[in-house]
C-alpha positions as CSV (number, residue, x, y, z in Angstrom):
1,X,0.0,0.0,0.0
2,X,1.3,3.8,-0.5
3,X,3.1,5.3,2.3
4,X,1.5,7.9,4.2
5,X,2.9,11.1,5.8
6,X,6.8,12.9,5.4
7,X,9.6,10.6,5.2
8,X,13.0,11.5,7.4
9,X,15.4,11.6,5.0
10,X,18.7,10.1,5.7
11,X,21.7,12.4,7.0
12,X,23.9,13.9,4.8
13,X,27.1,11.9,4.7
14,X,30.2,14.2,4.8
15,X,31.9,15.4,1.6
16,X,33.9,12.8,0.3
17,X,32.9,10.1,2.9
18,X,31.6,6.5,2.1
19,X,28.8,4.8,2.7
20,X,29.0,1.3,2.2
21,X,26.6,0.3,5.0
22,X,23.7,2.8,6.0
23,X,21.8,3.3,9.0
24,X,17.8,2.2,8.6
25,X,16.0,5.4,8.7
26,X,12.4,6.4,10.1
27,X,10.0,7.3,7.3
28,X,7.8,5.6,6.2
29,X,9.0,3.7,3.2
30,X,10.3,0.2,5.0
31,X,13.4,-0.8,3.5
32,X,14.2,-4.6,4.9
33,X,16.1,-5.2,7.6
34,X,17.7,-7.9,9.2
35,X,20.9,-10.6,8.9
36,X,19.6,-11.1,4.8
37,X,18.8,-7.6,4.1
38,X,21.4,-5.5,1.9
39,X,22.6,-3.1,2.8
40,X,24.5,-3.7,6.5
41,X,21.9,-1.4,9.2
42,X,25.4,0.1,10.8
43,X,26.6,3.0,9.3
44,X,30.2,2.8,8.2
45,X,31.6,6.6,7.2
46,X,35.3,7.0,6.5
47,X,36.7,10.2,5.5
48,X,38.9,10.5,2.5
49,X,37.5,7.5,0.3
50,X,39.0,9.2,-3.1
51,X,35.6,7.4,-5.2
52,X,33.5,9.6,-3.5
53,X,33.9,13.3,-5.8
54,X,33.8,16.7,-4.0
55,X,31.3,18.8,-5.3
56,X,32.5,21.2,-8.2
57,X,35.2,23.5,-7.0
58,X,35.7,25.8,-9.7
59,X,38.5,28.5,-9.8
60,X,38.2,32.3,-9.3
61,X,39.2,35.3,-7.5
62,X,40.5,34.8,-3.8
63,X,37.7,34.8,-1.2
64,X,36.0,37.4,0.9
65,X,33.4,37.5,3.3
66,X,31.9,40.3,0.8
67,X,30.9,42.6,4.0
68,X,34.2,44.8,3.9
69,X,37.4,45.4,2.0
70,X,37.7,45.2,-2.1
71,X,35.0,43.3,-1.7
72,X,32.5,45.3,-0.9
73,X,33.2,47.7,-4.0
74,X,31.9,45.0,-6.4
75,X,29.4,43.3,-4.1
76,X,28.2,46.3,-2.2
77,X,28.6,46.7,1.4
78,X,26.3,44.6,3.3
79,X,24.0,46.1,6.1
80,X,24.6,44.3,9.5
81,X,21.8,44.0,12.1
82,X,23.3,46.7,15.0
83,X,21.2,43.9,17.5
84,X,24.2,41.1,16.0
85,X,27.2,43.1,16.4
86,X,28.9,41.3,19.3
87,X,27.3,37.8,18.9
88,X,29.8,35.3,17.9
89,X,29.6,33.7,14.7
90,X,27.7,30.1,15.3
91,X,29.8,27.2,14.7
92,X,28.6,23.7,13.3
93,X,27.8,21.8,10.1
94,X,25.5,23.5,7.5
95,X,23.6,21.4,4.8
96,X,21.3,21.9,2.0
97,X,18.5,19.2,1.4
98,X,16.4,19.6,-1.8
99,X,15.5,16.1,-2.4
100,X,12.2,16.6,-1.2
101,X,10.7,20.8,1.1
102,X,13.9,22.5,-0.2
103,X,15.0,23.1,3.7
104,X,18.6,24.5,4.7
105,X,19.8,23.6,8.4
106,X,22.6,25.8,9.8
107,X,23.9,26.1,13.0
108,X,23.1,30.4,13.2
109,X,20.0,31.0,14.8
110,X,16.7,30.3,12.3
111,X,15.5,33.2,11.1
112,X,11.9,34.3,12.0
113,X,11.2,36.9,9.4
114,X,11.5,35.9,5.4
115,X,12.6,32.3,6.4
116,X,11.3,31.4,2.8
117,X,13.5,34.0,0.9
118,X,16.8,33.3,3.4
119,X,15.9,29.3,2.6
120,X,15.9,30.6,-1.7
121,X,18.6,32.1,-1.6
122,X,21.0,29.5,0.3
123,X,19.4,26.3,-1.7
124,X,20.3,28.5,-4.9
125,X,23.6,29.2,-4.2
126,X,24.1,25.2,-3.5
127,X,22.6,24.2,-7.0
128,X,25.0,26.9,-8.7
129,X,28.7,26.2,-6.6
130,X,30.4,28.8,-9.5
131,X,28.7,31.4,-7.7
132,X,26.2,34.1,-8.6
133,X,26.6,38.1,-8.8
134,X,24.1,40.0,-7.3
135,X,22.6,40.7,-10.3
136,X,21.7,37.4,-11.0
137,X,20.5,36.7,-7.5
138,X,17.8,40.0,-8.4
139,X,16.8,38.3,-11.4
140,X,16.3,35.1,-10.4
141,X,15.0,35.2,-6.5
142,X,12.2,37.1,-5.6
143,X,13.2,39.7,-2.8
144,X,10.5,40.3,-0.3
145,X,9.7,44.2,0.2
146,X,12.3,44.8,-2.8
147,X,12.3,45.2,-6.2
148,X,15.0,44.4,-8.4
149,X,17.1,47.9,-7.9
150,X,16.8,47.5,-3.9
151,X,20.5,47.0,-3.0
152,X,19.9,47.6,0.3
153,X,17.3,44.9,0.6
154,X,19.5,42.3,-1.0
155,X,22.8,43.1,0.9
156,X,20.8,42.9,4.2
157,X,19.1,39.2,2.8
158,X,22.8,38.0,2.5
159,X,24.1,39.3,5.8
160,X,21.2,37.4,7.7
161,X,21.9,34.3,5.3
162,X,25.6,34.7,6.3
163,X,24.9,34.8,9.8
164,X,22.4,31.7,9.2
165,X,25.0,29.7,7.9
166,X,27.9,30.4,10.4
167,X,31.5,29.8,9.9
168,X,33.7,26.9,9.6
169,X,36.3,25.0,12.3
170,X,39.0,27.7,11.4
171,X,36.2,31.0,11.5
172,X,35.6,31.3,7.7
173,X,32.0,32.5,6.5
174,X,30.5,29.7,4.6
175,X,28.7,32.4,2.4
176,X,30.8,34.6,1.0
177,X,31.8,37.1,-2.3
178,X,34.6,37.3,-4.0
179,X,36.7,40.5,-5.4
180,X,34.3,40.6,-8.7
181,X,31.5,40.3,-6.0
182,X,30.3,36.8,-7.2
183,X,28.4,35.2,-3.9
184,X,29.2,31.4,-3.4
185,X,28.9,28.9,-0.5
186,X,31.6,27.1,0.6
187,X,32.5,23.5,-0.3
188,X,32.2,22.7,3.3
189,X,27.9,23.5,3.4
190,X,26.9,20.2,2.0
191,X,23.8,19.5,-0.4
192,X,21.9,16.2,-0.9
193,X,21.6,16.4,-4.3
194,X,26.1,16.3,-4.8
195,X,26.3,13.4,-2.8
196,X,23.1,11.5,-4.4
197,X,24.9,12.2,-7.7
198,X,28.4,11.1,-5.8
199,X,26.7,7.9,-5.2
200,X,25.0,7.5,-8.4
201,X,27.9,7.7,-10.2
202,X,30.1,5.4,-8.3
203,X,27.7,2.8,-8.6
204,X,28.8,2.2,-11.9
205,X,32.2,2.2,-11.8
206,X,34.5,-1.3,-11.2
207,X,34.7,-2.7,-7.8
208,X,31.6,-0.7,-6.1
209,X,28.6,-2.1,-4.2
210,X,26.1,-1.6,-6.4
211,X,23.3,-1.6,-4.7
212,X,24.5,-0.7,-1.6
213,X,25.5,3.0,-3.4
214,X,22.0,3.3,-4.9
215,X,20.4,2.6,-1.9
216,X,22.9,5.0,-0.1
217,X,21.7,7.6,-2.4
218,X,18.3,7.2,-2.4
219,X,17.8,6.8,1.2
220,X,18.6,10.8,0.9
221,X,15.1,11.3,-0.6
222,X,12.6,12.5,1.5
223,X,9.3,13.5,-0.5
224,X,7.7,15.0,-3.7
225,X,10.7,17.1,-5.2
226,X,9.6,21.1,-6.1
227,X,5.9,20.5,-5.5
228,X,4.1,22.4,-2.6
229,X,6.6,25.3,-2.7
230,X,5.8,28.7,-1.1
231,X,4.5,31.3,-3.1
232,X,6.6,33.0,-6.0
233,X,9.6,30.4,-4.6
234,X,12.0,28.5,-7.1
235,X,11.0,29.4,-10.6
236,X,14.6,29.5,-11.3
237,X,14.4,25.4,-10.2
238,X,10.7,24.4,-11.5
239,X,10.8,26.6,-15.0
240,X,14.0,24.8,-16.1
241,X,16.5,22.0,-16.3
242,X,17.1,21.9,-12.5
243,X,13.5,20.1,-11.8
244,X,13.8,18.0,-14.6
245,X,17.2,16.8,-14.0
246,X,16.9,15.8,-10.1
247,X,13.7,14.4,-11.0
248,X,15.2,12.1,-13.6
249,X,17.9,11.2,-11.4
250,X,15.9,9.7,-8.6
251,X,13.6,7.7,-10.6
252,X,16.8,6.7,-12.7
253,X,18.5,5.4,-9.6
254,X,15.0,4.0,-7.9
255,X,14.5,2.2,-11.4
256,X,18.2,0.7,-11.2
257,X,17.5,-0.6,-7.4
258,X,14.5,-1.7,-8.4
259,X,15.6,-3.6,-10.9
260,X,18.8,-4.9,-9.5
261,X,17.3,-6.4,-6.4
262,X,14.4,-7.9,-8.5
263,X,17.1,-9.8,-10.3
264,X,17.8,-11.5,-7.4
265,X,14.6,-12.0,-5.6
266,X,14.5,-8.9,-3.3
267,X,11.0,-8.2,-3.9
268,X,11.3,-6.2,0.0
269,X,14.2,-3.9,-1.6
270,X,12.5,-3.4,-5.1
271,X,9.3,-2.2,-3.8
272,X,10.7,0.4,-1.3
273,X,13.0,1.9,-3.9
274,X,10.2,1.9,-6.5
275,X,8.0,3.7,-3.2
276,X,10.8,5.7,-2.7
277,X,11.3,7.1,-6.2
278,X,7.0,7.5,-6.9
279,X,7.1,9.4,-3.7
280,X,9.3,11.7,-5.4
281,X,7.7,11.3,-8.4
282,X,4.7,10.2,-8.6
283,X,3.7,10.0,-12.0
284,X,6.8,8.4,-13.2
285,X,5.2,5.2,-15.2
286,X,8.4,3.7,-15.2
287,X,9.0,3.3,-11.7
288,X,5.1,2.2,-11.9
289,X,5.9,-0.4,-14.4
290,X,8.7,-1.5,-12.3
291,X,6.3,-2.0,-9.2
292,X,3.9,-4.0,-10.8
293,X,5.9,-6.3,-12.2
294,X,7.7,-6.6,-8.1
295,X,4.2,-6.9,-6.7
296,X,3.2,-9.6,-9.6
297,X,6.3,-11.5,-8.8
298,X,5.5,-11.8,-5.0
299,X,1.8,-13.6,-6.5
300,X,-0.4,-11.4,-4.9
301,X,-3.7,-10.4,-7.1
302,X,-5.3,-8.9,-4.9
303,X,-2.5,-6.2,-4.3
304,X,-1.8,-6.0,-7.6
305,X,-5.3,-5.0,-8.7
306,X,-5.2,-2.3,-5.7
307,X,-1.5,-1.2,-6.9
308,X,-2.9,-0.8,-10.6
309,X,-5.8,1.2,-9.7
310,X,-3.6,3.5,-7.5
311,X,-1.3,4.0,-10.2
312,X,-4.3,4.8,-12.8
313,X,-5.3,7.6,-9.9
314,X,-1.8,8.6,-9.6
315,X,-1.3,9.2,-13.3
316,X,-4.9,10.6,-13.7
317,X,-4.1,13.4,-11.1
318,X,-0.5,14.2,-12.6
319,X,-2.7,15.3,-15.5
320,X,-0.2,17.6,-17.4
321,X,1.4,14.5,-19.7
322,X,-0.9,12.8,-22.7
323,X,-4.2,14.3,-20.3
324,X,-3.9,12.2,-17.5
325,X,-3.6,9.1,-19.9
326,X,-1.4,6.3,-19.3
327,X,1.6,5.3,-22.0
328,X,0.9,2.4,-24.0
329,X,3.9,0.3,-22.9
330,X,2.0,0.8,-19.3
331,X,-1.7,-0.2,-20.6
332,X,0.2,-3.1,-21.8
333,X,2.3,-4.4,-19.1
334,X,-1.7,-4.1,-16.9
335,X,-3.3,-6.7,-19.5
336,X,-0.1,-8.9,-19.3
337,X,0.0,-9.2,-15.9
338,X,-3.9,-9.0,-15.6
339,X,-6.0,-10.0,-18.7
340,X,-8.9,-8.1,-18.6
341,X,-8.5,-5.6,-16.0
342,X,-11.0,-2.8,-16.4
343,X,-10.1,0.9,-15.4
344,X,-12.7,1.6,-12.5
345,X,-12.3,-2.0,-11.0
346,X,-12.2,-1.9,-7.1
C-alpha cells in the first residue's frame, strides 16, 4: 500500500565520505532489515574514500566575506543587524536538502522573518557552486519588500543568510563574495543532491557495491521534489533543467534498485525503492511499471489489482502529460499481468 505522511530523509554523509553500509531510517518507506537484508543497518563513514567526488570547486578570485574590503566595491557593502554586532559567529555543520521541502539547516540562529527568501537564496547558491553576482540573485529570486534595484534589501538578505550559515572549524564565513562580487557557498555547506549524484555515479564504476551506493543515495530522498513550494519560490528550479534533471535522477537510480534487487529476488528492496522514487515522483510510469511487475512476482492479485488502480489515480491526477492518460507500454504491461482488467475496478 502507498506510504502515508513525510519521510525523514537520511543524514547527509560528509563530503567525500563513504557509505558502504547505512543506518535504517524512520519514514515511512520500510526498507528490509535484518541478517539477509542489503545493505548492512550500521553506518560505516570514513573520511577521505578518493571514489566519493567533492562537489565542483571551480576557480576564481580569492575569497572574501563580501561585507568589507575590495570586496564590498563590487558586491556592495552589506547592512549588518546593530542587534548582531557582538554575537559570535555560530559554529557547526551547515547542509542543503532539496530532495524533497527545499530546507537548509545551519547552526546560526533560524531566522523568524523571510525564512522562505533566506531558505531561496541559500538552496540556490548550493545548486549553482560557480557562484552568482548580485545581479543574477535579483533576477532570479524574488526579494521580499524589494524590487529588483533594492540593493539595500539584498545586501541585508545576505548578511542574515551569512549569519544563518555560520563559519567553519578555522572561523571562515560559509557564504561569502569574491573580489568581482560573485556570492558562493563554501565547499564545506553540504547538499543532498552532490552526494546522491556522488553515489550514483560510483555505482557504476568497477569494484563498487552496487546496490549498496544506490540505496545510499536514495535513502537521501525525503518526498515530492519542487511540488508544494511557497509562493513566487523557485521558478529558477521548476521553470527549467534543474527540476527536470533531479527528478530524472531519482527515478533513474529507484529504477536501477528496483531492478537490481528484483534480479535476485528482493522483492522487500524493489518495492521500497520503486515507493521511494513514486514518492518523489509520482507519476513516473516507469517506476510504476517496475512495481507491478515486483508486486506480480510476489503472487499477490489482490495487491496487484489495488496497486494498478492507485497507479491509474496517480497518473490521472498528474494530469499535465498525454491528459492524465497512461503510456501504451503501461496499458500493456496491466493486461499482461492482468487479462482483462477494467479501469474503474475496485
Amino acid at each position: 500500500m502507498p506510504p502515508s505522511g513525510p519521510a525523514t530523509p537520511a543524514p547527509i554523509p560528509p563530503v567525500g565520505s563513504v557509505g558502504p553500509a547505512v543506518a535504517n531510517q524512520p519514514g515511512t518507506t520500510a526498507w528490509p532489515t535484518g541478517a539477509s537484508a542489503r545493505p548492512s543497518a550500521s553506518p560505516t563513514y570514513t573520511d577521505g574514500d578518493p571514489t566519493i567526488p567533492d562537489p565542483p570547486r571551480r576557480g576564481g578570485p580569492p575569497i572574501t566575506t563580501g561585507i568589507s574590503g575590495p570586496a564590498a566595491a563590487g558586491a556592495g557593502a552589506a547592512t549588518h543587524d546593530p542587534a548582531r554586532m557582538d554575537e559570535p559567529e555560530a559554529t557547526g555543520e551547515a547542509q542543503v536538502r532539496v530532495l524533497g521541502t527545499p530546507t537548509v539547516e545551519a547552526p546560526g540562529p533560524q531566522p523568524t522573518v523571510d525564512l522562505d527568501l533566506l531558505t531561496e537564496l541559500v538552496v540556490y547558491l548550493a545548486l549553482h557552486r560557480e557562484g552568482a553576482p548580485q545581479q543574477q540573485l535579483t533576477q532570479e529570486i524574488t526579494f521580499a519588500g524589494a524590487d529588483a534595484g533594492d540593493v539595500d534589501a539584498v545586501h541585508t538578505a545576505l548578511d542574515r543568510a551569512r549569519h544563518w550559515l555560520g563559519v567553519d572549524a578555522e572561523g571562515r564565513p560559509r557564504l561569502t563574495a569574491d573580489t568581482q562580487g560573485h556570492w558562493r557557498l563554501s565547499a564545506e555547506v553540504r547538499c543532498d543532491w552532490e552526494l546522491f549524484v556522488a553515489y550514483s555515479h560510483r555505482a557504476d564504476m568497477v569494484g563498487s557495491d552496487t546496490e549498496v551506493d544506490l540505496t545510499t543515495a536514495l535513502r537521501m530522498v525525503s518526498g515530492p521534489l519542487w511540488t508544494t513550494l511557497p509562493a513566487d519560490r523557485y521558478r529558477w528550479a521548476t521553470t527549467g533543467p534543474i527540476a527536470r534533471s533531479t527528478r530524472a535522477g531519482v527515478v533513474d537510480v529507484a529504477h536501477r534498485l528496483a531492478g537490481l534487487t528484483l534480479g535476485f529476488g528482493d522483492t522487500m528492496t524493489a518495492m521500497a525503492a520503486c515507493r521511494t522514487g513514486l514518492r518523489a515522483v509520482p507519476t513516473s510510469e516507469v517506476l510504476w511499471r517496475d512495481l507491478l511487475r515486483t508486486v506480480a512476482a510476489r503472487g499477490d492479485r489482490r495487491t496487484l489489482e489495488a496497486v494498478v488502480t492507485e497507479m491509474y489515480r496517480s497518473i490521472s491526477a498528474g494530469g499535465s502529460r498525454r491528459g492524465g492518460r497512461a503510456e501504451a507500454e503501461t496499458d500493456a504491461l496491466v493486461q499482461t499481468l492482468l487479462p482483462g482488467f477494467r479501469r474503474g475496478r475496485r
